[in-house]
N, C-alpha and C positions, 0 to 999 in steps of 0.2 A: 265942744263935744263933752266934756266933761260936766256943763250944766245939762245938756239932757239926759248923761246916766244918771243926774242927781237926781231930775225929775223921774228917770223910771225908778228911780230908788225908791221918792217921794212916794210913789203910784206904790207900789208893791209893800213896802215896810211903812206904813204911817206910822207918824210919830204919840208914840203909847208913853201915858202917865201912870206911874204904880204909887198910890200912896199909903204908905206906911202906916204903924202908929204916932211912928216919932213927928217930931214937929215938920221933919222936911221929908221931901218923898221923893223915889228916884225915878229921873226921869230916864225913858229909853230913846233913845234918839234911830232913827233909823238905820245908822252906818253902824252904831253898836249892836242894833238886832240882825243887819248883815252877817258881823262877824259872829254873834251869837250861834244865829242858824249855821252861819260854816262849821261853828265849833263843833255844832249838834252830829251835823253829818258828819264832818271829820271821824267824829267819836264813835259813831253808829258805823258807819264803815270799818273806821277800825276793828270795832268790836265782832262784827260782820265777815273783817278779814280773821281776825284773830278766832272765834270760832270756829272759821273752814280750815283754817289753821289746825286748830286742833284735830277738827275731825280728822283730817289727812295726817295728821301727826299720829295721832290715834290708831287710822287704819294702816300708816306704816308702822306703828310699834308694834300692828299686829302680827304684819307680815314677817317685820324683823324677827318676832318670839316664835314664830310660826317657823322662820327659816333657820332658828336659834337653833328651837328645837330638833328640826333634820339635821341639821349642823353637827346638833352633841349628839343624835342618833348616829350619822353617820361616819362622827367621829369615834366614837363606842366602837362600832362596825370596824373601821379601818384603825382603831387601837388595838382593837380585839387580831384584827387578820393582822396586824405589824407586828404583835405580839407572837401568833403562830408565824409571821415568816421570819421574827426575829429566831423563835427556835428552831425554825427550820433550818435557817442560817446558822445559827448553832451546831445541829445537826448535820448541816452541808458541812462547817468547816469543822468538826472533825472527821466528821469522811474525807474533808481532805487532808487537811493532818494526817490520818490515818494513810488515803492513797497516798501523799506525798512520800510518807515514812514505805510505805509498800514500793509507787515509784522508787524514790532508793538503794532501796535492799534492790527492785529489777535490772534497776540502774546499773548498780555493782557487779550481779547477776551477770549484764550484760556484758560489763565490762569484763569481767573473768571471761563469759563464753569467748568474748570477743579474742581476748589473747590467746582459750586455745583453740581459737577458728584461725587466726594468724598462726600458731606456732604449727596447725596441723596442713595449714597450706603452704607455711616453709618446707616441714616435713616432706608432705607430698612434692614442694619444686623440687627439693634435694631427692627425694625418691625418683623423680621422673628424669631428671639430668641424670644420676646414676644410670637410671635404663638405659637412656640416650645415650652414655659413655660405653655403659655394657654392649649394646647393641653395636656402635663405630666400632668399639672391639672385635668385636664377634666378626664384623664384614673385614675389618682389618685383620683379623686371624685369618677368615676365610680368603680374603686376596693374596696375603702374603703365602696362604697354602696353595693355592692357583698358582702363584709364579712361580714358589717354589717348585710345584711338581712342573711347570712348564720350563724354570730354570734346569732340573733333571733332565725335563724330557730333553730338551736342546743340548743342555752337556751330554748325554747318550749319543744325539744326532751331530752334536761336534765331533766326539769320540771317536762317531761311526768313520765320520769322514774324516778326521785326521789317519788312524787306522790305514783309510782307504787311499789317505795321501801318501802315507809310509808305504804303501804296497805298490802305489803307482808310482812313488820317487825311488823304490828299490829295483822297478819294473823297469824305469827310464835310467837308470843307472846299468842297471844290466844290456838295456839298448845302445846304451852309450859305449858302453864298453865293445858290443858287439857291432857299434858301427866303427867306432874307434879299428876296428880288427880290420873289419869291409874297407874302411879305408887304407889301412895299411897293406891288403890282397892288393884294392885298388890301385894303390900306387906302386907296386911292385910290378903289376899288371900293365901301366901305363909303362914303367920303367922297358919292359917286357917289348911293349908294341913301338916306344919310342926307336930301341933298337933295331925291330924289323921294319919299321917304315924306311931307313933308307934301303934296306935289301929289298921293300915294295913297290917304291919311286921308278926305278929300272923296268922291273917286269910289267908294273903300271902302264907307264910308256909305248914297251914291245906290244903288250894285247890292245892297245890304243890303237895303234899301228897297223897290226892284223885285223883289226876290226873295219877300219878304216878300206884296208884292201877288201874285205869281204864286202864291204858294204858298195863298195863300186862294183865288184864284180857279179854284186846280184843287183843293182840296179841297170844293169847292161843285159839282163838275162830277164829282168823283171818278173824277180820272186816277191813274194811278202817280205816286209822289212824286218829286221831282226828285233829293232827299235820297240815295235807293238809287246814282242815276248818278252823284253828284260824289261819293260816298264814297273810292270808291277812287284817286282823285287830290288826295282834302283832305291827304293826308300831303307835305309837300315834300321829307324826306326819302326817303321810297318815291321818291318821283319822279327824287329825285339819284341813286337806288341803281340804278333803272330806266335811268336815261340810260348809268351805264358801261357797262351790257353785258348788264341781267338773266342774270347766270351762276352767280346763288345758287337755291339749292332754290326751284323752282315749286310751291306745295302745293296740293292739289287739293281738294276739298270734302269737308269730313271729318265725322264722325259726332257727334253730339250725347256722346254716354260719353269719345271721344276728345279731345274740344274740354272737357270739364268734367275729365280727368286732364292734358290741357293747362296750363287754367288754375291745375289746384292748384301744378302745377310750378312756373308762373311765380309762384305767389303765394310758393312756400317759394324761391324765388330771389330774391324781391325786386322781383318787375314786377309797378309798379299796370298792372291791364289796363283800368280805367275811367279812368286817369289818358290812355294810351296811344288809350281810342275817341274820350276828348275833340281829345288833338290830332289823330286821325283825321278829327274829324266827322263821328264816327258816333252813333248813338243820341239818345237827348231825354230830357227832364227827368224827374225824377222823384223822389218824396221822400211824406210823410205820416206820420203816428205809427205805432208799431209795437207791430200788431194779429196776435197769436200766431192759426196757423192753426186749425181745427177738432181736436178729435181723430180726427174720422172721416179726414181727411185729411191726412197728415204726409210725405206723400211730396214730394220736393224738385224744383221748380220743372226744366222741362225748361231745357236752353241756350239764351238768347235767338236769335234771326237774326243781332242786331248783334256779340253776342260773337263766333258764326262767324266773321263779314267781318271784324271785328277781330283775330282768330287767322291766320286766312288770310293778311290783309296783314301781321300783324306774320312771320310764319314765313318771309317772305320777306329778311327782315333780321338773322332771330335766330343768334348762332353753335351752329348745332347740328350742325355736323361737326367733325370731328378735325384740326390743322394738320398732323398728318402724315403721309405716304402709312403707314407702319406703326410701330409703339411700343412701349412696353413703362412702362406706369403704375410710377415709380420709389419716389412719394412720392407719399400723397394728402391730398385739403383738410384742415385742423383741424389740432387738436396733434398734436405730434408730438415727439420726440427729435432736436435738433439737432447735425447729423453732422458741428460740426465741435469747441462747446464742450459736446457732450453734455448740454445743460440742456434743459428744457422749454418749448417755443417753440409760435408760431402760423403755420404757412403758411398763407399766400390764395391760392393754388393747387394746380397739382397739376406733378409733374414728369415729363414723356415722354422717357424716353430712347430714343435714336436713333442712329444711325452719324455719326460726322464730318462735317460738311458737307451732312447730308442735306436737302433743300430744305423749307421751311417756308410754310404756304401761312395765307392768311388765311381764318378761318373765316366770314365773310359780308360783304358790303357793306358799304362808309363810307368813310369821311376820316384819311385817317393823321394823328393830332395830333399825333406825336412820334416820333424817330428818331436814334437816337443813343447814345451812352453815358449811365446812370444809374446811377453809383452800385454798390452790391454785385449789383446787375442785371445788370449789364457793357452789351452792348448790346443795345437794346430799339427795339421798335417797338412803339407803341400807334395803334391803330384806334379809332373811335367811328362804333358803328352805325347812331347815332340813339336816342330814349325813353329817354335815360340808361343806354342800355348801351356799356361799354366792354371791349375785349379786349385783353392785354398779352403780348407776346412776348419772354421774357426769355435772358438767356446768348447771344446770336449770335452766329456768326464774323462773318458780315458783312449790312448790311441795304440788300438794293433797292430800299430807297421811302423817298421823302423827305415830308418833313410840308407837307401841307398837297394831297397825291395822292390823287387818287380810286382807291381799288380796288374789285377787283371779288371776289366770296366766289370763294376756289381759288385767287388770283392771288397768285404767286411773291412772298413779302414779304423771305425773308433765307434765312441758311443755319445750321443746327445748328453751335453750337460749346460753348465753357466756359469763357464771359470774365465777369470778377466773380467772388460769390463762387459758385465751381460746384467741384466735384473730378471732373468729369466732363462728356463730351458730352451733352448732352440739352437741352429745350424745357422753362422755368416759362412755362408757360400759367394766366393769370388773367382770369377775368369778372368786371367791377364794374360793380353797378347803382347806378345816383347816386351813385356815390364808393364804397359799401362792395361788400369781396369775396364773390363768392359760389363753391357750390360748382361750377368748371367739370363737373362729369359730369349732374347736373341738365339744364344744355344740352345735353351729349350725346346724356339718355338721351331727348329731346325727339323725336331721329328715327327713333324707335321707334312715338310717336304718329302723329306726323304726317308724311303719305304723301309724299314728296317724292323727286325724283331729284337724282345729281349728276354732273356728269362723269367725277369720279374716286370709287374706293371707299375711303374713310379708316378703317380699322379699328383696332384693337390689336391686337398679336401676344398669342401666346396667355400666359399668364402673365406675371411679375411680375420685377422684379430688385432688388437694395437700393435702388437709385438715387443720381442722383449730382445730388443736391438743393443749390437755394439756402439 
């Protein structure tokens, strides 16, 4: 390979003789005219490079002078505006120095305002507490002047009623005194009759006797019995009741259904009615085994005659009106809830309330046994009407009868008040037959049966109120 690049060497570069002056001459061989030629191009290219070279050198020195020049213009420009924003800065920073020194001084400013914005809304809290204290004052002046005048007013209304208690303990003192008296007539008077009771044992006897003989020899002759005419003055109490004034219910002759709803009354109340015709002297003996009736016949016995006359006279004494002109049923008979320890309790009566002072009348005939202060009663007046009925007037402001007074049924006995244990104005009214209580409306409802008039109308008002119970 290498002899036929020689050969295209050969072909392309023959071999050239240069002769000189000199005696020898150089010859060119064709691998040095090879190299020759490369040198040539080498050279020419370079030169070739090196002039585009320039040129681009050139046309970038242009550019560069060209962008030199915007360069220093642009820097002129932005030395010139750094320049104005350096004074401007200049000028900013003594406006701010300046605001800063003005901030300050507002600053200080503020701070003064600030303390007396603080000192003026201490001020103002100490001013407004003051008011707030003045004003507690004020309501506190004004409350203590409220209790005060209602402290007055109530020491007046204590005054009133201590006064009223000195006039009623001088009143009961003088009662006392004049019962004190009653009783010592009384016992004088007992002394009196103890003596003639045996000088009346004897003659008792004798008219026993003759009466006895009358009484056969008008049963042999078949007159009326004498028995029908003394009836109605065998009672000594009727008679004592008769003597004040007969001002209790007159009953008139009542019906045989009415007289037997009577009796049951008085029998769920507690009144022997057979106990009542014996101390009457009424009726006769009577007694035998007991013989059940037929079946054909099981209907019940009409009202005897004497039960009537028995009913009749007893009606005459029985409390079966109202003690007060008008009322209002507070609390009635039986258990009850006690209104002041809340526990479970037994009233023996019942409680009418009524206004202050309103007058208090006695439900029938008798003997005042008792008048005065008792106990959680406060004060009371009790009555006995006779046949072991008694009636008790409890709570009173004040009481107009003294023990040992006849009264008469309606007659002015005290006055409504709330002495003991009361929380209120009103009348404990209670019935007791031999000692134990019964229910007062029983008696009431008695004048329903039986036909009687009174002077006054005693009703209830129409409904009820808590009451202001013993």
């Amino acid at each position: 390979m290498l002899a036929e690049i020689s050969r295209w060497g050969s072909r392309l570069f023959p071999e050239i003789r240069i002769c000189l002056r000199s005696s020898r001459g150089v010859v060119l061989t064709p691998g040095l005219q090879a190299a020759l030629l490369s040198t040539v191009l080498a050279g020419a290219a370079a030169f070739a490079y090196l002039g585009a070279s320039r040129l681009d050198y050139e046309h970038l020195a242009h550019k560069w002078e060209t962008t030199a020049e915007r360069a220093r213009t642009v820097t002129s420009a932005v030395e010139q505006r750094l320049a104005a924003l350096q004074q401007q800065l200049s000028n900013l920073t003594k406006d701010r120095d300046k605001t800063r020194s003005e901030a300050a001084t507002l600053a200080d400013q503020a701070g003064a305002l600030r303390s007396q914005l603080a000192s003026a809304e201490a001020q103002l809290r100490s001013q407004r507490q003051t008011e707030q204290a003045l004003h507690q004052q004020r309501e506190q002046t004004a409350a203590l002047a409220a209790r005060l005048e209602k402290s007055e007013n109530n020491r007046a209304a204590d005054q009133a009623k201590l006064d009223q208690i000195d006039r009623d303990h001088a009143a009961e003192e003088e009662r006392l005194a004049n019962y004190k008296a009653s009783l010592e007539a009384t016992a004088r008077e007992l002394g009196k009759l103890s003596a003639l009771r045996g000088q009346v044992s004897p003659k008792r006897s004798r008219i026993q006797l003759q009466l006895g003989e009358i009484w056969h020899k008008l049963s042999q002759i078949q007159l009326p019995s004498p028995r029908d005419q003394l009836a109605p003055t065998a009672s000594s109490f009727a008679g004592a009741a008769a003597s004040v004034g007969d001002a209790g219910p007159k009953a008139a002759n009542i019906g045989s259904d009415a007289a037997a709803a009577v009796e049951d009354t008085l029998r769920s109340a507690g009144v022997n009615l057979y106990k009542i015709m014996a101390q009457l002297g009424i009726g006769h003996g009577e007694g035998g085994p007991f013989v059940p009736p037929p079946k054909a016949d099981r209907s019940a016995p009409a009202t005897t005659s004497d039960k009537l006359r028995a009913i009749e006279a007893l009606a005459r004494t029985l409390p079966i009106v109202a003690p007060l002109t008008r009322y209002e049923v507070g609390s009635g008979f039986g258990p009850r809830i006690d209104p002041f320890n809340h526990r479970l309790a037994f009233h023996p009566g019942i409680d009418m309330d009524a206004p202050y002072s309103s007058p208090v009348y006695a439900t029938a005939p008798g003997i005042v046994i008792y008048s005065g202060w008792l106990g959680d009663y406060g004060r009371v007046v009790e009555i006995d009407h006779g046949f072991g009925i008694v009636t008790l007037y409890a709570h009173l402001r004040q009481c107009l009868v003294a023990a040992g007074q006849a009264v008469s049924a309606q007659a002015k006995i005290g006055l409504v008040g709330m002495t003991g244990r009361s929380n209120g104005p009103h009348v404990h009214y209670e019935v007791r037959v031999d000692g134990q209580p019964q229910d007062p409306e029983k008696f009431l409802g008695l004048a329903r049966l039986l036909p009687a008039t009174t002077d006054r109308q005693l009703t209830p008002a129409a409904g009820g109120s808590g009451g202001n119970s013993h």
